[in-house]
C-alpha positions in Angstrom: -61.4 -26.1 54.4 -63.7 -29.3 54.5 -62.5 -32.9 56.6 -62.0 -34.6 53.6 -59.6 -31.7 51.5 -58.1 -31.9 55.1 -56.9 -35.3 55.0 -56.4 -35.7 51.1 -53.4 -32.3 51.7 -51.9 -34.7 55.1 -51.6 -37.9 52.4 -49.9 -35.8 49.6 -47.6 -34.2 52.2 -47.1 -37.7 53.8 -46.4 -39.4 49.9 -43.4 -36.5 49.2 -41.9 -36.8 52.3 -41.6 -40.7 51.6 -40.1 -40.3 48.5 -37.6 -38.0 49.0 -36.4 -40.4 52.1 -36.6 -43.1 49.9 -34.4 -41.0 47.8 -32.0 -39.9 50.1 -31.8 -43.6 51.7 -30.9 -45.4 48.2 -28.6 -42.5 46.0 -28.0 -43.5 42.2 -26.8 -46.5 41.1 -24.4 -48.3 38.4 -25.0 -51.7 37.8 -21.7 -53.8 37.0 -22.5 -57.2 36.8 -22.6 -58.7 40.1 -22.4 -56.1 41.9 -24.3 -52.6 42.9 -22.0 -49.3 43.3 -22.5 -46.1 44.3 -22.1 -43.7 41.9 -20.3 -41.4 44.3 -18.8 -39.2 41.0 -20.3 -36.4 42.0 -19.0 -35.9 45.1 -15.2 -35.4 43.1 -13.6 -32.5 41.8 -13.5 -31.2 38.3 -10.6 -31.4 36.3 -10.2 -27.9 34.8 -8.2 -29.0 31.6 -5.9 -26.4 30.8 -6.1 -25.1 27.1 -3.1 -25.2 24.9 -4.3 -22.1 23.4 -3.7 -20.5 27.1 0.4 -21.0 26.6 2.3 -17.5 25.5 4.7 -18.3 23.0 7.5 -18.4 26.1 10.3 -20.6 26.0 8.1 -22.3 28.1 5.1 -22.1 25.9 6.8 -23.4 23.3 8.6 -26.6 25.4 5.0 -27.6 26.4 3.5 -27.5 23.2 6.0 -29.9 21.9 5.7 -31.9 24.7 2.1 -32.2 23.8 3.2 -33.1 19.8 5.5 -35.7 21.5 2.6 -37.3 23.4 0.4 -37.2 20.3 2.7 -37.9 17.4 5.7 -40.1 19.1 6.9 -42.7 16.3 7.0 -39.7 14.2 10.0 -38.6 16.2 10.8 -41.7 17.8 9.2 -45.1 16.0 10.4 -47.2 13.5 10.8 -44.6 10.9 11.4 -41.7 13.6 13.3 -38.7 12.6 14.9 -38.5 15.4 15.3 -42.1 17.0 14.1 -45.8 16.6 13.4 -46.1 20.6 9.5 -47.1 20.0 7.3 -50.0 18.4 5.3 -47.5 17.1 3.0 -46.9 19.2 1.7 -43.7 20.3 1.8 -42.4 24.2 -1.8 -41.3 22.6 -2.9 -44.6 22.1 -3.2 -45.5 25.5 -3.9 -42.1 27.3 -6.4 -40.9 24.8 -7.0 -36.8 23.6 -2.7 -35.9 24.3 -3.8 -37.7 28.4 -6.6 -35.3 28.8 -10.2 -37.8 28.5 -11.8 -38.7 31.0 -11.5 -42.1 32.3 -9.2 -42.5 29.5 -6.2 -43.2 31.3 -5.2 -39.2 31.7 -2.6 -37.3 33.1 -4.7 -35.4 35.6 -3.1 -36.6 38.5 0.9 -36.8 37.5 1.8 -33.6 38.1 0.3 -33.3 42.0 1.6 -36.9 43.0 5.4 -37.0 41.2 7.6 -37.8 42.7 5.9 -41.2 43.6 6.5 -44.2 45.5 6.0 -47.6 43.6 5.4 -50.7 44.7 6.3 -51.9 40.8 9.9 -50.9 41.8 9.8 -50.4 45.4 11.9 -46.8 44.9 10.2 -43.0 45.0 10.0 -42.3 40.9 10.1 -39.2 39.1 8.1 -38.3 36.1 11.1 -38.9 34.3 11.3 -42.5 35.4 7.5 -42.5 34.5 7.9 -41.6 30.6 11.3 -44.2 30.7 9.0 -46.9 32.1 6.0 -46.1 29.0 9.2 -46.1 26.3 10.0 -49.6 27.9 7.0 -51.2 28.7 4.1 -49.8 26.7 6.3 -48.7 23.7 8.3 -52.1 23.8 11.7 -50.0 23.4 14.3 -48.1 24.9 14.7 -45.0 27.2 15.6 -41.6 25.5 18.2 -39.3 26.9 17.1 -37.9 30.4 18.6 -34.6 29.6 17.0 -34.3 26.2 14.6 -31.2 25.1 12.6 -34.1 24.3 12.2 -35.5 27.8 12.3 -31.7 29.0 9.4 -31.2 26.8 7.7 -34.4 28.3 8.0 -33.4 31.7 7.1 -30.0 31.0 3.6 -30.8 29.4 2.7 -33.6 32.6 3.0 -30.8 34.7 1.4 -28.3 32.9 -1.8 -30.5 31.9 -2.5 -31.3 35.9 -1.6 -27.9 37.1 -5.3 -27.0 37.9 -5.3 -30.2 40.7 -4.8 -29.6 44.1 -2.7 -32.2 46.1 -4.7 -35.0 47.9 -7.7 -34.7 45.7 -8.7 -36.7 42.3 -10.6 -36.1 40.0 -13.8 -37.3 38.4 -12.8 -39.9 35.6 -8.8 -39.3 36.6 -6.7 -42.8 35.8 -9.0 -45.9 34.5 -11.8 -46.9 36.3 -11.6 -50.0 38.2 -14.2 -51.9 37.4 -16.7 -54.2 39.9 -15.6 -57.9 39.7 -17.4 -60.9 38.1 -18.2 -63.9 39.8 -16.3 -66.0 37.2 -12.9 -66.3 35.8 -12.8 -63.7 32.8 -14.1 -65.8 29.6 -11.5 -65.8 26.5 -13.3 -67.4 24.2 -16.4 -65.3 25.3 -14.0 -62.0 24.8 -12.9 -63.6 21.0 -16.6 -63.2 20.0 -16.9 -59.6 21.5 -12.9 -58.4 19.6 -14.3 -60.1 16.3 -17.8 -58.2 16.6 -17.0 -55.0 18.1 -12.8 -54.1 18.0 -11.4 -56.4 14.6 -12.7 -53.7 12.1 -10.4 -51.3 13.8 -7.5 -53.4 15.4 -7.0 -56.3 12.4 -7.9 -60.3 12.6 -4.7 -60.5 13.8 -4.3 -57.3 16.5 -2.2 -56.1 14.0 -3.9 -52.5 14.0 -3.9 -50.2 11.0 -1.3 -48.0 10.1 -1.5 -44.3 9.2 -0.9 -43.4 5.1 3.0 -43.0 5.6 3.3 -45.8 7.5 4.8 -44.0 10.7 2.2 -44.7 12.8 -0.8 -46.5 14.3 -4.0 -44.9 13.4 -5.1 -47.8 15.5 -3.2 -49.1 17.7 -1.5 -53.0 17.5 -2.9 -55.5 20.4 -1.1 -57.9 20.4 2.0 -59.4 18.3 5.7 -57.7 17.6 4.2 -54.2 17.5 2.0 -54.1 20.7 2.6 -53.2 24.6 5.3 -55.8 26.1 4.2 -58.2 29.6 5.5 -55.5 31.6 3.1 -53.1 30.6 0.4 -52.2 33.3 -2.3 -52.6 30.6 -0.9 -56.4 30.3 -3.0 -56.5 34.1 -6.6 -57.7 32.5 -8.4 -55.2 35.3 -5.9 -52.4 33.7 -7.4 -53.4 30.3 -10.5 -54.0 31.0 -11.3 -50.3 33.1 -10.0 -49.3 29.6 -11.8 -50.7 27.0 -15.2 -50.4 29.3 -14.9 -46.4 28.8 -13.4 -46.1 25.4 -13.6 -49.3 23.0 -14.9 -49.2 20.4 -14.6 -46.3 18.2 -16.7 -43.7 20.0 -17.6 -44.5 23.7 -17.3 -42.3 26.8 -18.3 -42.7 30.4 -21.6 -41.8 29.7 -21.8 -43.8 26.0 -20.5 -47.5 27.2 -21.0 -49.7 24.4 -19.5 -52.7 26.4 -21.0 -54.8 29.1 -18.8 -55.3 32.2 -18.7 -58.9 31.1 -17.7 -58.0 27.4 -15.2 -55.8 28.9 -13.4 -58.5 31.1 -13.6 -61.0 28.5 -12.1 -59.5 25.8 -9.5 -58.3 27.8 -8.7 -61.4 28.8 -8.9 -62.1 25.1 -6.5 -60.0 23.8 -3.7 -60.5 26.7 -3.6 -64.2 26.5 -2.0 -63.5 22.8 1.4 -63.0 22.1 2.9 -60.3 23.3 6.6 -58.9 23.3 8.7 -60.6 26.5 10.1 -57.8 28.7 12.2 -59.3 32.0 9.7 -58.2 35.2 12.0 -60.2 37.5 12.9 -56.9 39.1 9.5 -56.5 39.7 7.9 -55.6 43.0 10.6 -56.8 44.7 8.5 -56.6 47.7 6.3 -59.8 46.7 3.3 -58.7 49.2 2.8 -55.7 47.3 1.7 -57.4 43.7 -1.3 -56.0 42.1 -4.4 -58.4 42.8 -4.1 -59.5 39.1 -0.5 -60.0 38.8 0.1 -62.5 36.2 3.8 -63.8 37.4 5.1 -65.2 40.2 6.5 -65.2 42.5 3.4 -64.7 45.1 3.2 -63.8 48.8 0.9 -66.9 48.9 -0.3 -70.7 47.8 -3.7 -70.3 47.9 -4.6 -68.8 44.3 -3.2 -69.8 40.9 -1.5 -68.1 38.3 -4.0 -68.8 36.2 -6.9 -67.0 38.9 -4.2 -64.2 39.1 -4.3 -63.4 35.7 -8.3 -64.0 34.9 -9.5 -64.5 37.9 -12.4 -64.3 40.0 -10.5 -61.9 41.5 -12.8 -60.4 44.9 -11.2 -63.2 47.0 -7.3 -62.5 46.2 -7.9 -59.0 47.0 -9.8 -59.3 50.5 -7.0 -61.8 51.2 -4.9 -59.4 50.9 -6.2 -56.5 52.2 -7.3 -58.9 55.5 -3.5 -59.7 55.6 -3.0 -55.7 55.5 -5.5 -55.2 58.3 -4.4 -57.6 60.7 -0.3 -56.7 60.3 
């Protein structure tokens, strides 16, 4: 082999080896805004989704299923016109955890089953799951608990449990919850995220967030934003990170994950946007009663602090509330 085939073989050698450094030093990336994150997805679990096809036609089987139909269909059997009760707005538990809780990043149910019961900071008590579907019929539904010893509620629990059975305990899931998404520098923009619900969410959801309902009228097709029919203040999606994680993975009308149609600005914005409308009162008095425990974006006082406004809790920026916090955390 001559000198010069000699050292032209060293510099390829030399060239891979630097790039797969390179590689290894600087893994993927998402760009959010103002800020880089590692995409560290892959290093999570699967979520094996069971298949409702899977359930015998068991007692069991059969409680499941219609705890599924309850999580898709709800104001049939308990809205307005429900044949059952008028305990809802409406609404569907579908509409906010999308595919019966089983999408990805879609505010799913992957992760009820291994960590129920639960200690919240929201009430400062360990919860059930119970407790968990009575808090979505108050707060998300705008409307009343249902019996706790119902087939209905039996049928609720039933299906959580079943639907994260596949999920071991202290693990989660790729794309389990909503995805919290990277902060902007900036307060979020409302009249900014009014030019992004008129271009990309008012075919869907109405001028007025009214939504659209379905041909009998017993339910929304698409869900109401804001107004008499929509989530109340107590609602965790009334948090604009909560709606804005959201939206970012599923708005509008045919986005994933891996098919955003929304900016990270577009997706603060119009969630500021569409919680600065009118939106049913619920009393969150009772509310973390342990004031140091609110949520970063809290929009109601009273606070553990006077250094940040009720207006910066409830658009922000938000990266300084939360290293205050979690400075006050690591220094206790």
């Amino acid at each position: 082999m001559s000198h010069k085939i000699i050292v032209l073989f060293l510099l390829i050698s030399i060239t891979i080896v630097g790039i797969a450094c390179l590689q290894k030093n600087n893994p993927v990336t998402k760009n959010n805004s103002d800020s880089t994150v590692t995409n560290t997805s892959s290093a999570k679990p699967k979520w094996i989704i069971p298949d409702t096809t899977e359930l015998a036609n068991t007692e069991e089987g059969v409680l499941i299923r219609y705890g599924r139909n309850l999580i898709v269909n709800t104001s049939f059997y308990f809205g307005p016109k429900g044949i059952i009760a008028h305990k809802s707005n409406g609404l569907n538990c579908q509409n906010c955890h999308l595919d019966a809780g089983t999408k990805l990043f879609g505010n799913n149910f992957s992760l009820v089953a291994v960590n129920y019961p639960k200690y919240k900071d929201r009430s400062a008590s360990v919860e059930t799951i119970v407790k968990k579907v009575e808090d979505c019929f108050e707060r998300s539904l705008n409307g009343t608990t249902i019996d706790s010893n119902s087939r209905e509620m039996k049928a609720f629990v039933a299906y959580l449990k079943w639907i994260g059975k596949n999920v071991q305990k202290g693990t989660q899931p790729e794309g389990s919850g909503i995805e919290e998404l990277s902060f902007l520098k900036r307060a979020a923009d409302t009249a900014m995220g009014r030019i992004v619900y008129v271009s990309k969410c008012q075919t869907c959801h109405g001028k007025n967030g009214e939504g659209i309902l379905n041909i009998d009228s017993t339910a929304y097709t698409y869900p109401a934003l804001w107004g008499k029919h929509s989530y109340n203040i107590g609602a965790s999606i009334y948090r604009v990170s909560k709606f804005a994680g959201y939206v970012k993975n599923n708005m509008p009308f045919g986005a994933s994950h891996s098919k955003e149609q929304l900016t990270n600005e577009d997706a603060w914005d119009v969630a500021a946007f569409v919680n600065t409308k009118p939106h049913p009162f619920k009393d969150v008095s009772k509310d973390f009663p342990k004031i140091n425990t609110k949520p970063y974006d809290d929009p109601f006082g009273p606070y553990a602090d006077n250094k940040f406004t009720k207006t910066q809790r409830k658009y922000g920026p938000f990266a300084s509330i939360k290293s205050y916090y979690a400075s006050l955390a690591k220094n206790k």
